[in-house]
Structure formats: structure tokens, C-alpha cells
DSSP file (Angstrom, degrees, kcal/mol; ACC not computed):
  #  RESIDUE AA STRUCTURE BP1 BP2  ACC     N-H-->O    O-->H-N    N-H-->O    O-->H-N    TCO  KAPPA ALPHA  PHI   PSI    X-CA   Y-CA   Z-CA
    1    1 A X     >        0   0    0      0, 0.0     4,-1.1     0, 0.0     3,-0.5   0.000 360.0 360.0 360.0 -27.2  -60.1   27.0  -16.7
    2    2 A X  H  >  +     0   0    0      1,-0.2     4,-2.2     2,-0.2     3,-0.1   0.791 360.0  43.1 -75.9 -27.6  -60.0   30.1  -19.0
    3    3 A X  H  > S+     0   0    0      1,-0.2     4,-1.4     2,-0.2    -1,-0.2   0.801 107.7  60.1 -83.6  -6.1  -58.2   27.9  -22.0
    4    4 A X  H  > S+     0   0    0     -3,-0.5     4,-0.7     2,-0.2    -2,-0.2   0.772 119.8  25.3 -74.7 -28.1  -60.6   25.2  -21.3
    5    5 A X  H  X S+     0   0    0     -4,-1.1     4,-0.7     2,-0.2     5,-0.2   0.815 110.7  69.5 -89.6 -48.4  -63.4   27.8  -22.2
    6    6 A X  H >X S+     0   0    0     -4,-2.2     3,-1.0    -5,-0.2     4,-0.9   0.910 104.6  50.3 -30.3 -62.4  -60.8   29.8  -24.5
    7    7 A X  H >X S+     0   0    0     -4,-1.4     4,-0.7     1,-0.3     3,-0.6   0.885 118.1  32.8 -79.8 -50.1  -61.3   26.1  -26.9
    8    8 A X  H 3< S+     0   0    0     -4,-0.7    -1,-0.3     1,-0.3    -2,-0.2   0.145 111.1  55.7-122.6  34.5  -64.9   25.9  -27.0
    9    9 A X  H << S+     0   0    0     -3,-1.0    -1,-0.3    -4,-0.7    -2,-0.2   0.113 109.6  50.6-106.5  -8.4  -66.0   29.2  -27.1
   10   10 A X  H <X S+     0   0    0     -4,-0.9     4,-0.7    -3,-0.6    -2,-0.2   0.401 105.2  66.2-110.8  15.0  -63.6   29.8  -30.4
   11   11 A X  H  X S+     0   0    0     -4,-0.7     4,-1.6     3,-0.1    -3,-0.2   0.697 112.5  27.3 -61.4 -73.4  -65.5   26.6  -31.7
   12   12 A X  H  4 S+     0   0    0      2,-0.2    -2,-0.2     1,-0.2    -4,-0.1   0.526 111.7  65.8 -91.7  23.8  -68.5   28.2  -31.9
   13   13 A X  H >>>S+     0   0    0     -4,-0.2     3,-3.9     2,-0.1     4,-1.6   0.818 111.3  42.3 -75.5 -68.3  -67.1   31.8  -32.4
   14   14 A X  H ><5S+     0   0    0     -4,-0.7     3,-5.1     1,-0.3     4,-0.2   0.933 105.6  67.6 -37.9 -80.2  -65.9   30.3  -35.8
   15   15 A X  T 3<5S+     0   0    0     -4,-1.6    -1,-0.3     1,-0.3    -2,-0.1   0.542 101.3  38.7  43.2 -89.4  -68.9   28.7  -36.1
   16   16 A X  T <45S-     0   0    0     -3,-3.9    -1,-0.3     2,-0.1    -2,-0.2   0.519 130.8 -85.6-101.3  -5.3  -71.0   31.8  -36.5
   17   17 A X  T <<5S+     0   0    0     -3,-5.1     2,-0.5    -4,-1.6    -3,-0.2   0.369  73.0 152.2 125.0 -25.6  -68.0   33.5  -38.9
   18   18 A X      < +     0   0    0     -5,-1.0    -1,-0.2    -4,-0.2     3,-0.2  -0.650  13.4 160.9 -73.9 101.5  -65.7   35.0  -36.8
   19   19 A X        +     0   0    0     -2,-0.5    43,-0.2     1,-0.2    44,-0.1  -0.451  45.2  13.1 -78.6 142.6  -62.1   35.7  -37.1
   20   20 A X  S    S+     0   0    0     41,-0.1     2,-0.3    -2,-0.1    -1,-0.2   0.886  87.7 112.8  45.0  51.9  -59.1   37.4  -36.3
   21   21 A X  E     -A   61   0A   0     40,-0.9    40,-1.3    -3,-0.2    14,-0.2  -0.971  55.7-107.2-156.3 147.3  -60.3   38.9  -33.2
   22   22 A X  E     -A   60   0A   0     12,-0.5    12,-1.4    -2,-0.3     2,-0.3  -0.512  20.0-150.2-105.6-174.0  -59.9   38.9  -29.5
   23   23 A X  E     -AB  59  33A   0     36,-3.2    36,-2.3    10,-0.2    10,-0.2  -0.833  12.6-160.3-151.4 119.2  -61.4   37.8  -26.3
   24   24 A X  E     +     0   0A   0      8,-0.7     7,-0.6    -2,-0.3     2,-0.2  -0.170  17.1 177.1 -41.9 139.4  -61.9   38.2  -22.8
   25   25 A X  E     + B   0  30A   0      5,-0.3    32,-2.9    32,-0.1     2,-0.4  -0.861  10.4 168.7-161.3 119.6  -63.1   35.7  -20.4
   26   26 A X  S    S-     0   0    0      3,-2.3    30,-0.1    30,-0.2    -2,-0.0  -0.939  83.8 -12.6-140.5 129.0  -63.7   35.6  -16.5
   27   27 A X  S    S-     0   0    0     -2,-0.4    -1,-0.1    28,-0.4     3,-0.1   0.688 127.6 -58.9  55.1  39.4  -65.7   32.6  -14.8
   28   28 A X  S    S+     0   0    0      1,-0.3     2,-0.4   -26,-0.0    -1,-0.2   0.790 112.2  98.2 103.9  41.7  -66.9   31.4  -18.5
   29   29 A X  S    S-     0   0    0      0, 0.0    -3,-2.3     0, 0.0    -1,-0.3  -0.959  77.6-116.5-142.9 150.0  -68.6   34.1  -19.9
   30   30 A X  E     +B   25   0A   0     -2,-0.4    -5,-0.3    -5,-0.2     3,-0.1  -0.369  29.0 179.5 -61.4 162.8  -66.8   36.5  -22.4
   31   31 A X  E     +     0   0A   0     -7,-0.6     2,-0.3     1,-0.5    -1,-0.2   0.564  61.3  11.2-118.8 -44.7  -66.7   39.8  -20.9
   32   32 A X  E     +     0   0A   0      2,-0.0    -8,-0.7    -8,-0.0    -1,-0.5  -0.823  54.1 178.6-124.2 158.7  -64.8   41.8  -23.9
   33   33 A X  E     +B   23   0A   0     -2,-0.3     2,-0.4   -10,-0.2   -10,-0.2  -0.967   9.5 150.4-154.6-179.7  -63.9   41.4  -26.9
   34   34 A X        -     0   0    0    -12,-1.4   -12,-0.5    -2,-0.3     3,-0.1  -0.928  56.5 -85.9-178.0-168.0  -62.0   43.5  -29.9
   35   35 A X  S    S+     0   0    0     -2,-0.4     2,-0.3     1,-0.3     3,-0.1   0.637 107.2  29.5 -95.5 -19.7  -59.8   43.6  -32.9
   36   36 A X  S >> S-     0   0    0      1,-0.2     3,-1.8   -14,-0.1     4,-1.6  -0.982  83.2-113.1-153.1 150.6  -56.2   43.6  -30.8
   37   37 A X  G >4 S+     0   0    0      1,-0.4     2,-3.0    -2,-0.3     3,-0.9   0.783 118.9  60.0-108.0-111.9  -55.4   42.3  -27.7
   38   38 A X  G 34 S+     0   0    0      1,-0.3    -1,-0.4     2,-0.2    -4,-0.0  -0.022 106.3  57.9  -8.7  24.9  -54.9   46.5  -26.4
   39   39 A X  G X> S+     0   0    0     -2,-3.0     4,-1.4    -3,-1.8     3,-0.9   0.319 109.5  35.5 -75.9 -71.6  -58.6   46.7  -27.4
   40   40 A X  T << S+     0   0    0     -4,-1.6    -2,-0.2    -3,-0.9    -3,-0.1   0.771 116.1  53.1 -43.3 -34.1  -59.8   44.4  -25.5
   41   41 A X  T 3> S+     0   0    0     -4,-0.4     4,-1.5     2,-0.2    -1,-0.2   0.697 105.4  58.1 -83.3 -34.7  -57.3   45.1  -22.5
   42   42 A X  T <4 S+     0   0    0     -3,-0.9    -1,-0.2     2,-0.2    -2,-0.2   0.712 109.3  45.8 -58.6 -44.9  -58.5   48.9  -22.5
   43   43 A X  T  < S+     0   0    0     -4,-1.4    -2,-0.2     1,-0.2    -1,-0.1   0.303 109.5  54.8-100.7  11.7  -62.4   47.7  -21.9
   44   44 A X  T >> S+     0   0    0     -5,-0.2     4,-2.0     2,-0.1     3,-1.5   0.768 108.1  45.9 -86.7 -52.5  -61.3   45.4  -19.3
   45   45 A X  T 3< S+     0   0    0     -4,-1.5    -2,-0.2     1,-0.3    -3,-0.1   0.397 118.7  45.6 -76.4  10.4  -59.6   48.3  -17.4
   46   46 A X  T 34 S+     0   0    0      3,-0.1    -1,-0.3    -5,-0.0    -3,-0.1   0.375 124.5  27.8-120.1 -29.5  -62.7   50.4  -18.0
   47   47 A X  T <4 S+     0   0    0     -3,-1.5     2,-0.9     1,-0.2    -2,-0.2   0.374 110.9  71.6-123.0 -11.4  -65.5   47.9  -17.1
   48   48 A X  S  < S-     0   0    0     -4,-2.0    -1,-0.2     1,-0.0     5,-0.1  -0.862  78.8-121.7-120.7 115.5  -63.5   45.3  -14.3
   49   49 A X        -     0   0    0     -2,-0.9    -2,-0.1     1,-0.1    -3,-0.1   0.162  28.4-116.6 -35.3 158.1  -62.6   46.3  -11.0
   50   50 A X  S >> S+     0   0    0      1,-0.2     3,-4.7     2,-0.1     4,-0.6   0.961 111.5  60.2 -76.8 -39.5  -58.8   45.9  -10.4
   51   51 A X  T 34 S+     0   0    0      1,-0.3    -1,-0.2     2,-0.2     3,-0.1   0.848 112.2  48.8 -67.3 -22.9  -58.6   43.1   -7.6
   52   52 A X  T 34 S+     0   0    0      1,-0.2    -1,-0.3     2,-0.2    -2,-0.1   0.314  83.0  80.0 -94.6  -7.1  -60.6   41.0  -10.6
   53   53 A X  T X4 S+     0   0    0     -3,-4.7     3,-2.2     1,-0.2    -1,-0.2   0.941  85.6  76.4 -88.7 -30.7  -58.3   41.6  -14.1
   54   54 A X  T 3< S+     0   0    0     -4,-0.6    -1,-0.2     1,-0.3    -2,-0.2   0.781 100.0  36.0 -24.9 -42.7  -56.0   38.6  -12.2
   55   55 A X  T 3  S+     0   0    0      2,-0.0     2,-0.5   -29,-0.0   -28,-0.4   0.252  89.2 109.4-113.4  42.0  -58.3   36.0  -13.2
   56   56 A X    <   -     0   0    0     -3,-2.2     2,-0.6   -30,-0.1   -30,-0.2  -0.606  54.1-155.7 -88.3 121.5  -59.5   37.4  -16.8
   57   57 A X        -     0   0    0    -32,-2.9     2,-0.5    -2,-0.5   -32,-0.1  -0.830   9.7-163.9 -93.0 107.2  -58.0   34.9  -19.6
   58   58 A X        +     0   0    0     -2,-0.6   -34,-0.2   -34,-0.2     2,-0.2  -0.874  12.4 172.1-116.7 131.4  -57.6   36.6  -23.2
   59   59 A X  E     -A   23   0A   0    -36,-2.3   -36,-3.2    -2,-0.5     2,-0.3  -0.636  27.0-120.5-123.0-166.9  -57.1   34.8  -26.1
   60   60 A X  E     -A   22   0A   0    -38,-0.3     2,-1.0    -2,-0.2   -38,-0.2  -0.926  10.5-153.2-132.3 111.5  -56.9   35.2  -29.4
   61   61 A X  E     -A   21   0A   0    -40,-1.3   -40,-0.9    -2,-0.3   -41,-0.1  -0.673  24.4-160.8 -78.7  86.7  -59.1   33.6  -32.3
   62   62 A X        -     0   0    0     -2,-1.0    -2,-0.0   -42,-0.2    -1,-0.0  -0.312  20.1 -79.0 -86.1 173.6  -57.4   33.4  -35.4
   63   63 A X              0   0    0      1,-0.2    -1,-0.1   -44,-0.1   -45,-0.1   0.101 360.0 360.0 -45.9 158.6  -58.3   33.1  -39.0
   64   64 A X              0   0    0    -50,-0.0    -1,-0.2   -44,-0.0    -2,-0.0   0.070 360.0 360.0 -25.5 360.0  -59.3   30.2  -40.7
């Protein structure tokens, strides 16, 4: 379910301008986000209980 959300959350990420950045997602809603995939992964392990980074999806939205 997370690339199915992964596709049309970086549709309207683009959208609004945004590039070259990445993103967290557990049960559809973004949670994190960052500039490198070890940004994002750093404020997951800071804000998300452990038993719960198993179903996080992180992509990555590149440039144009």
C-alpha cells in the first residue's frame, strides 16, 4: 500500500514544487520527510516506536 500512496502523494508533492527529497509514509499519511534517505530514517527512529518502523515505506521523489 505504501507505493500505491508513494505515486500520488509525489504527484502532488511535484505539484506544489518539490524535488529531490525524501519521504516517509505509514498508513497514508507522510510522517517524515528530509533531504537523504538517513535524514529521514534518523526522525523515524526518534519519533516511531520500534514494533512500527516495519510497516513505514520511504521513497524517494526525484527531480523533474
Amino acid at each position: 500500500m505504501g507505493k500505491i500512496h508513494a505515486r500520488a502523494y509525489g504527484k502532488q508533492l511535484r505539484g506544489i514544487g518539490l524535488s529531490k527529497a525524501w519521504f516517509a509514509i505509514l498508513e497514508g499519511i507522510i510522517i517524515a520527510s528530509g533531504a537523504t534517505k538517513n535524514e529521514v530514517e534518523q526522525v523515524l527512529q526518534h519519533i516511531l516506536p520500534t514494533e512500527k518502523r516495519k510497516f513505514v515505506y520511504i521513497f524517494q521523489l526525484k527531480g523533474k
